[in-house]
N, C-alpha and C positions, 0 to 999 in steps of 0.2 A: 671294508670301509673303516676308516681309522676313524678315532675318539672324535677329532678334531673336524674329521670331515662331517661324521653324523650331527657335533653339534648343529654345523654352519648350516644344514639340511632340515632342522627341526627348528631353528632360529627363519630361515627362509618360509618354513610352512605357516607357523605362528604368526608371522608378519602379514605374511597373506589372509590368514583367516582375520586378523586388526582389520585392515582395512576393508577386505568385503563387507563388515558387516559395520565400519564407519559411516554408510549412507545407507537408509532408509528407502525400500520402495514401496509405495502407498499405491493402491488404487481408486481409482475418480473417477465419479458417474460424469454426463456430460453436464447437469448443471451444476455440478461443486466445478468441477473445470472453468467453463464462462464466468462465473463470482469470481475466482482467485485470479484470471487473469485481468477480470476489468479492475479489478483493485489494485493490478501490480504497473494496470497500465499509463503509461505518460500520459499519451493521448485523452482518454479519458479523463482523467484532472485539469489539462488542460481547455477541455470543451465544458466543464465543470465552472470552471471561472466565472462562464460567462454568465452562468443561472450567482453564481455569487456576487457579480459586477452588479446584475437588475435587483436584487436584495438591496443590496446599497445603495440605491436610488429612493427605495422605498423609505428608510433611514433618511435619505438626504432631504426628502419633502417632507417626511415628519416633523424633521429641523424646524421647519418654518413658523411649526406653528405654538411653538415657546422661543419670544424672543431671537426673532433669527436674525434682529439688528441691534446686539450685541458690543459696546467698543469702549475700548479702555485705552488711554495714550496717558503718556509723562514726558516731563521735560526737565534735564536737571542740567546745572554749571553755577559758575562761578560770578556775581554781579558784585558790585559795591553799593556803602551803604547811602545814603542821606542827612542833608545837614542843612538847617535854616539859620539863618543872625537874626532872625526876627526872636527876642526872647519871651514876646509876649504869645506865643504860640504852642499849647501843648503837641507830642508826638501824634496825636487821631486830628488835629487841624493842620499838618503840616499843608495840605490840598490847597489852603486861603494862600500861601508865601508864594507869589508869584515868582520871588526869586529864588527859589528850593534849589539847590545842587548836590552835585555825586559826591561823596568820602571818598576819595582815593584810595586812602590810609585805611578804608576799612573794608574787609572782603567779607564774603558769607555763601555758603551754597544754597542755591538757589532749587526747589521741587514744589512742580508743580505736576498733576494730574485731572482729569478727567473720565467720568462713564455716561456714557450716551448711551441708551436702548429705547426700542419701539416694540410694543406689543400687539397682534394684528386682533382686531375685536371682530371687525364684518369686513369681509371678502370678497362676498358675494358669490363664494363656495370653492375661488380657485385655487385655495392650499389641500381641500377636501378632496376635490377632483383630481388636481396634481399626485395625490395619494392614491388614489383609486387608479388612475393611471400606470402610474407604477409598480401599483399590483399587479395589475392585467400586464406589464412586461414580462414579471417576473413569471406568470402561468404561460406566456410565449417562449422566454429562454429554457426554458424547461420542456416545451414539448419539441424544443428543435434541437437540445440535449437529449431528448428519446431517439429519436429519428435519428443520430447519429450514432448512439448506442446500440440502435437495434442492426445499422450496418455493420456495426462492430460484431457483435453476435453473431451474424451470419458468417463472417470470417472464420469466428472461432470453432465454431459448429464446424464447419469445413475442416477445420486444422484438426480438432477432435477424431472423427471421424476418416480423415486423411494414416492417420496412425495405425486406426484397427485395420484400417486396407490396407496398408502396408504389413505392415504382424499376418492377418492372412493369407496374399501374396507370397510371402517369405514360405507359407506353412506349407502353402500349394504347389511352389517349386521344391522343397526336401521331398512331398510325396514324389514329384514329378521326377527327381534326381535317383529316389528308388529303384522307380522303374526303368530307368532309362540304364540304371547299373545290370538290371536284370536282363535287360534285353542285347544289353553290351554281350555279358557273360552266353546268351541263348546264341549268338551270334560266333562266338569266340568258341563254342562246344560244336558247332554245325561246322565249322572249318578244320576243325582237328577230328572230326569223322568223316569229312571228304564232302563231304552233303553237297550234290552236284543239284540242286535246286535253290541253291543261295547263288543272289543275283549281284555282280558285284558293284555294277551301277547304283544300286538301292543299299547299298551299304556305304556310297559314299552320300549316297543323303543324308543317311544316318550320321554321319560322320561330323559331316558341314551343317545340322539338325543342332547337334552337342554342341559346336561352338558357338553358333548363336544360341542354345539356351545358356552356356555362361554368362554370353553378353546379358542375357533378361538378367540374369543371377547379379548380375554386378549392378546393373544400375537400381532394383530392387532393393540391394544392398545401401547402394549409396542414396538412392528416398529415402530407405528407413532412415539411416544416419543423420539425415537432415530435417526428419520429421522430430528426431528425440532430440538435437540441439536446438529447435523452435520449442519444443514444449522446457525444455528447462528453463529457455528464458524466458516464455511469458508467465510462469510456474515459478518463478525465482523465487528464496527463502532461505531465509537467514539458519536455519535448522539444516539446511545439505538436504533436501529430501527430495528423493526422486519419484516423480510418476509415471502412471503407467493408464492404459484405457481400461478400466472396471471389465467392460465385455471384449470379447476376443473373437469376436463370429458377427460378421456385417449381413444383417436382417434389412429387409425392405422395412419402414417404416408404418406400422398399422395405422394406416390413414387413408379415406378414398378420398381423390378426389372428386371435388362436387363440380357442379355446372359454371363455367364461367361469371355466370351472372352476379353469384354470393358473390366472388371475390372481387367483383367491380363492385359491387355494391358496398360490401366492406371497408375495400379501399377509400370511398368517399367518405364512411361513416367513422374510421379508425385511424387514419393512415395522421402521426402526430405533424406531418410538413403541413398539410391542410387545417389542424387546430389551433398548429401558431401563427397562421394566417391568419385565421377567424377572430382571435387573441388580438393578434396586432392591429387589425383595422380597428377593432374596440379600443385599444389604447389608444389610437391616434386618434379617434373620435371626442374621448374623454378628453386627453391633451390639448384638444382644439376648442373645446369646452373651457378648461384652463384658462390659454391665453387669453380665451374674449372675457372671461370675470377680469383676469388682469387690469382689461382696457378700463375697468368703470375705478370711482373714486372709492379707495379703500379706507376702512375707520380706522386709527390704532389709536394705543394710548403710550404716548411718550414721557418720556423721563430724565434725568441729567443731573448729574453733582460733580462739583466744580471745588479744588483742592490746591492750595498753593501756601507756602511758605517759606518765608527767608529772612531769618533771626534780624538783620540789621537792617528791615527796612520793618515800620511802623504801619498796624493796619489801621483803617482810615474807617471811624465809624458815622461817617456820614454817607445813607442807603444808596446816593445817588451818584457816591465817589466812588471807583472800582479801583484798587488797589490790586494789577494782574500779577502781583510778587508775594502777595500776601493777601488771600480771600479763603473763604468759606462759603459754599452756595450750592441749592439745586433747586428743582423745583418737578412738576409732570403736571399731565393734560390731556385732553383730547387732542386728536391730529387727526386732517382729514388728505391724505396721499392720492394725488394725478400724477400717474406717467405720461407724460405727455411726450414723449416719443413714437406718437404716433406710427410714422414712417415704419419704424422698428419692427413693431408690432402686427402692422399688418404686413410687412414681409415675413412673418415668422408664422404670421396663419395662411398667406399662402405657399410657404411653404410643408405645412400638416396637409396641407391640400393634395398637394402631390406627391407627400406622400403617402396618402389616402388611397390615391388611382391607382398609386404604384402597388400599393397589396391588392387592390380590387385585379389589375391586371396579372401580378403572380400566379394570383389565385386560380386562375382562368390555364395559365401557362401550364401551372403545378396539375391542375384537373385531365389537362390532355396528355403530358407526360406521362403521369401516374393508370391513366388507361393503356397506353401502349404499354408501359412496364409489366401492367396485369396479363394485358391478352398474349404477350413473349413466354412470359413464365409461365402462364398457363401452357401454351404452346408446346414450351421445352419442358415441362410437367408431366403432360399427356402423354407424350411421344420416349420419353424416359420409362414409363410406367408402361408401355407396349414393349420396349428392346427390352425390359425386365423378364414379362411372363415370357416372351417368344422364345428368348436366350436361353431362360429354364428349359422350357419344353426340349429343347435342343439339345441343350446337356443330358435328359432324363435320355433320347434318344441313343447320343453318343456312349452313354454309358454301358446301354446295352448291346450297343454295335461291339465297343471294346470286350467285354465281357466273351459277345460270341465269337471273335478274333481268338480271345484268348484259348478258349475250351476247344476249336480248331487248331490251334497250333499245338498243345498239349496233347491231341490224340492225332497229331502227325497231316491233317489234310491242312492244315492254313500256312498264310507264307509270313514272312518276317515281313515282308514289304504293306502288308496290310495291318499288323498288328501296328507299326508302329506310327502307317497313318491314322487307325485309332485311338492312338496313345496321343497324338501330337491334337487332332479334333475334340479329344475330350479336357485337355491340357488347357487351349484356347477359348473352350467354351467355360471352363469355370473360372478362368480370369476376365475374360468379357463380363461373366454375368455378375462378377466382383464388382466390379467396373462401374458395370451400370447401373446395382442397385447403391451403388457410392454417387454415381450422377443423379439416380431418383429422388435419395435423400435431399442430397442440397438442392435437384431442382423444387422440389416440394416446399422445405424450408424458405427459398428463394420464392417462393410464390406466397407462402405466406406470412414474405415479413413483406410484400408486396401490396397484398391486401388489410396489411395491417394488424395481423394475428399475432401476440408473442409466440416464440417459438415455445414456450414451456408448456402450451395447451396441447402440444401432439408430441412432442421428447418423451421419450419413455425408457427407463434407463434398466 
């Protein structure tokens, strides 16, 4: 190897070793995982909003109750001035000259303004209620913010745990790739000693065996591939940092399940689609409260000053002459306010009305839904958690079947033909019971965001 070749060959190694260790890989229990993705998630801020939209309400009705009729206007241009031939008349009696006229000749800019406010004294509670109201929104958009977060969670949970089943899988076809090179090689030794009890039928099973296990191998390959570009993007970061699942071996989750009954009951007692119902019928209650204090006569105390000025017209100080180019004035008071848009008004409580019935019927709807949703997922809970222990038991079986295959074929009484249907039953049974306890997980999880349980009371990481 010449000077120039070795450099380019230690310049090529160096480069490699930069960038392997340019990205970071971290490991993540499953609830550091669900935080970093609800935080990275769109979705999530956007269902966010909506608890931040009902805040704002609350704000908007607090408005009401400092000054929430509030107004300022101006008016400004260009007039001319005034001018009387009566000489016996000072500029403040100009008002007596019946025959006063406009100065052409003379211009001047013309400002005037106004502030008008009403302050609410008695109500007769419905700025209070209006507020109260819209607190009880805000504890509604928030539990119906939960309840779509905890669907999210169950996704995530699944995609978590989707990973280490794949990482497994992968682990459990190299074991299987081992053996299958061994049995290749026991195969390929029996043919170059003549071994007139290799069957040659059963070595094209073998055959046609290997090529569907590459095919398992490739699509295995290609889930994984597609589970680690899901996790980097809902895992996105600004630092490059890759992750990885904290554990590497898919356990059944240490949890029993209990009798259907908890989790119907549960459900009714926890489940946040049923408390922002509860929530909302209170707010429409309070809000229909509102409207009818609306309907009675309100106290405020109003106010007003009154501003104008325009150099070449003369203000008039007589109180009963209003000079609108040239004044100073305000004054306040009691005011006693009727809406008298009746009409309005009670189209707008019956309308709370309806939609009063409408939660009371939801409610009813969400009740019978939310029972089937339990008794399924109990269902598919149940019946998960049986294909579990069975599958095991299966496996423990097969394993010793393979085993005594193997110690037969080693001291010359067993056949290839049996060993490798050992090999192919025990192969099948630890990816089934992969399988299933990856389906018991999430059906369990699935049951109990069903019933309303976070998932964080049985994760264990």
């Amino acid at each position: 190897m010449t000077a120039r070749s070795l450099y380019i060959f230690l310049a090529l190694i160096f480069s490699v070793n930069i960038s392997a260790f340019a990205q970071d890989t971290l490991k993540i229990d499953v609830n550091t995982f669900m935080e970093v993705a609800k935080d990275n998630s769109g979705q999530m801020d956007y269902n966010q909003q909506n608890v931040e939209l009902a805040e704002n309400r609350i704000e908007l009705a607090k408005a009401q109750r400092i000054l929430p009729n509030l107004r300022f206007e101006s008016q400004h241009g260009l007039v001319p001035g005034v001018k009387s031939n009566n000489p016996n008349l000072s500029e403040n009696e100009y008002y007596l000259d019946p025959n006063l006229e406009n100065d052409w000749e003379d211009w001047a800019v013309f400002t005037r303004f106004s502030i008008t406010a009403a302050q609410p004294v008695f109500t007769w509670g419905a700025i209070s209620k209006a507020i109260e109201a819209a607190k009880l929104g805000v504890e509604a958009a928030q539990y119906e913010f939960d309840a779509k977060q905890s669907d999210f969670e169950i996704r995530l949970f699944e995609l978590y745990y989707s990973y280490v089943l794949a990482l497994e899988v992968e682990q459990l076809l190299n074991e299987a790739q081992e053996k299958i090179i061994e049995v290749d090689k026991k195969i390929e030794k029996m043919r170059e000693e003549g071994d007139t009890s290799l069957d040659e039928s059963e070595i094209f099973k073998f055959e046609i065996y290997k090529s569907e296990f590459e095919i398992q191998k490739a699509e295995v390959f290609e889930n994984l591939n597609f589970v680690r570009e899901t996790w980097n993007y809902v895992l996105r970061n600004e630092e490059d940092i890759i992750y990885e699942p904290e554990i590497r071996f898919l356990d059944p989750i240490a949890s029993e399940i209990e009798p259907i009954d908890f989790y119907q009951s549960a459900a009714f007692n926890n489940r946040p689609e049923l408390k922002a119902l509860d929530i909302g019928k209170e707010a429409t209650e309070t809000y229909m409260s509102s409207l009818k204090s609306q309907n009675l006569p309100g106290l405020y105390l109003g106010g007003y000053f009154n501003f104008a000025n325009t150099p070449n017209r003369p203000r008039q100080s007589n109180p009963f002459i209003i000079n609108n180019t040239n004044k100073l004035g305000g004054g306040f008071g009691l005011t006693i306010r009727q809406d008298l848009n009746f009409f309005s008004i009670r189209s707008s409580l019956e309308r709370s009305r309806i939609e009063l019935r409408k939660v009371t019927y939801a409610k009813d709807a969400a009740k019978d839904g939310i029972m089937l949703e339990v008794n399924d997922s109990y269902r598919k809970a149940s019946l998960a958690d049986v294909k579990v222990k069975q599958t095991d038991s299966a496996l423990v079986t097969s394993k010793r079947w393979l085993r005594q295959e193997q110690l037969d074929y080693d001291f010359g009484m067993g056949e290839v033909k049996d060993l490798v249907d050992a090999m192919k039953k025990e192969l099948e049974l630890k990816l089934q019971l992969k399988q299933r306890i990856f389906e018991f997980n999430t059906s369990l999880a699935k049951l109990n965001k069903t019933a309303g349980i976070p998932l964080t009371t049985f994760i264990t990481n």
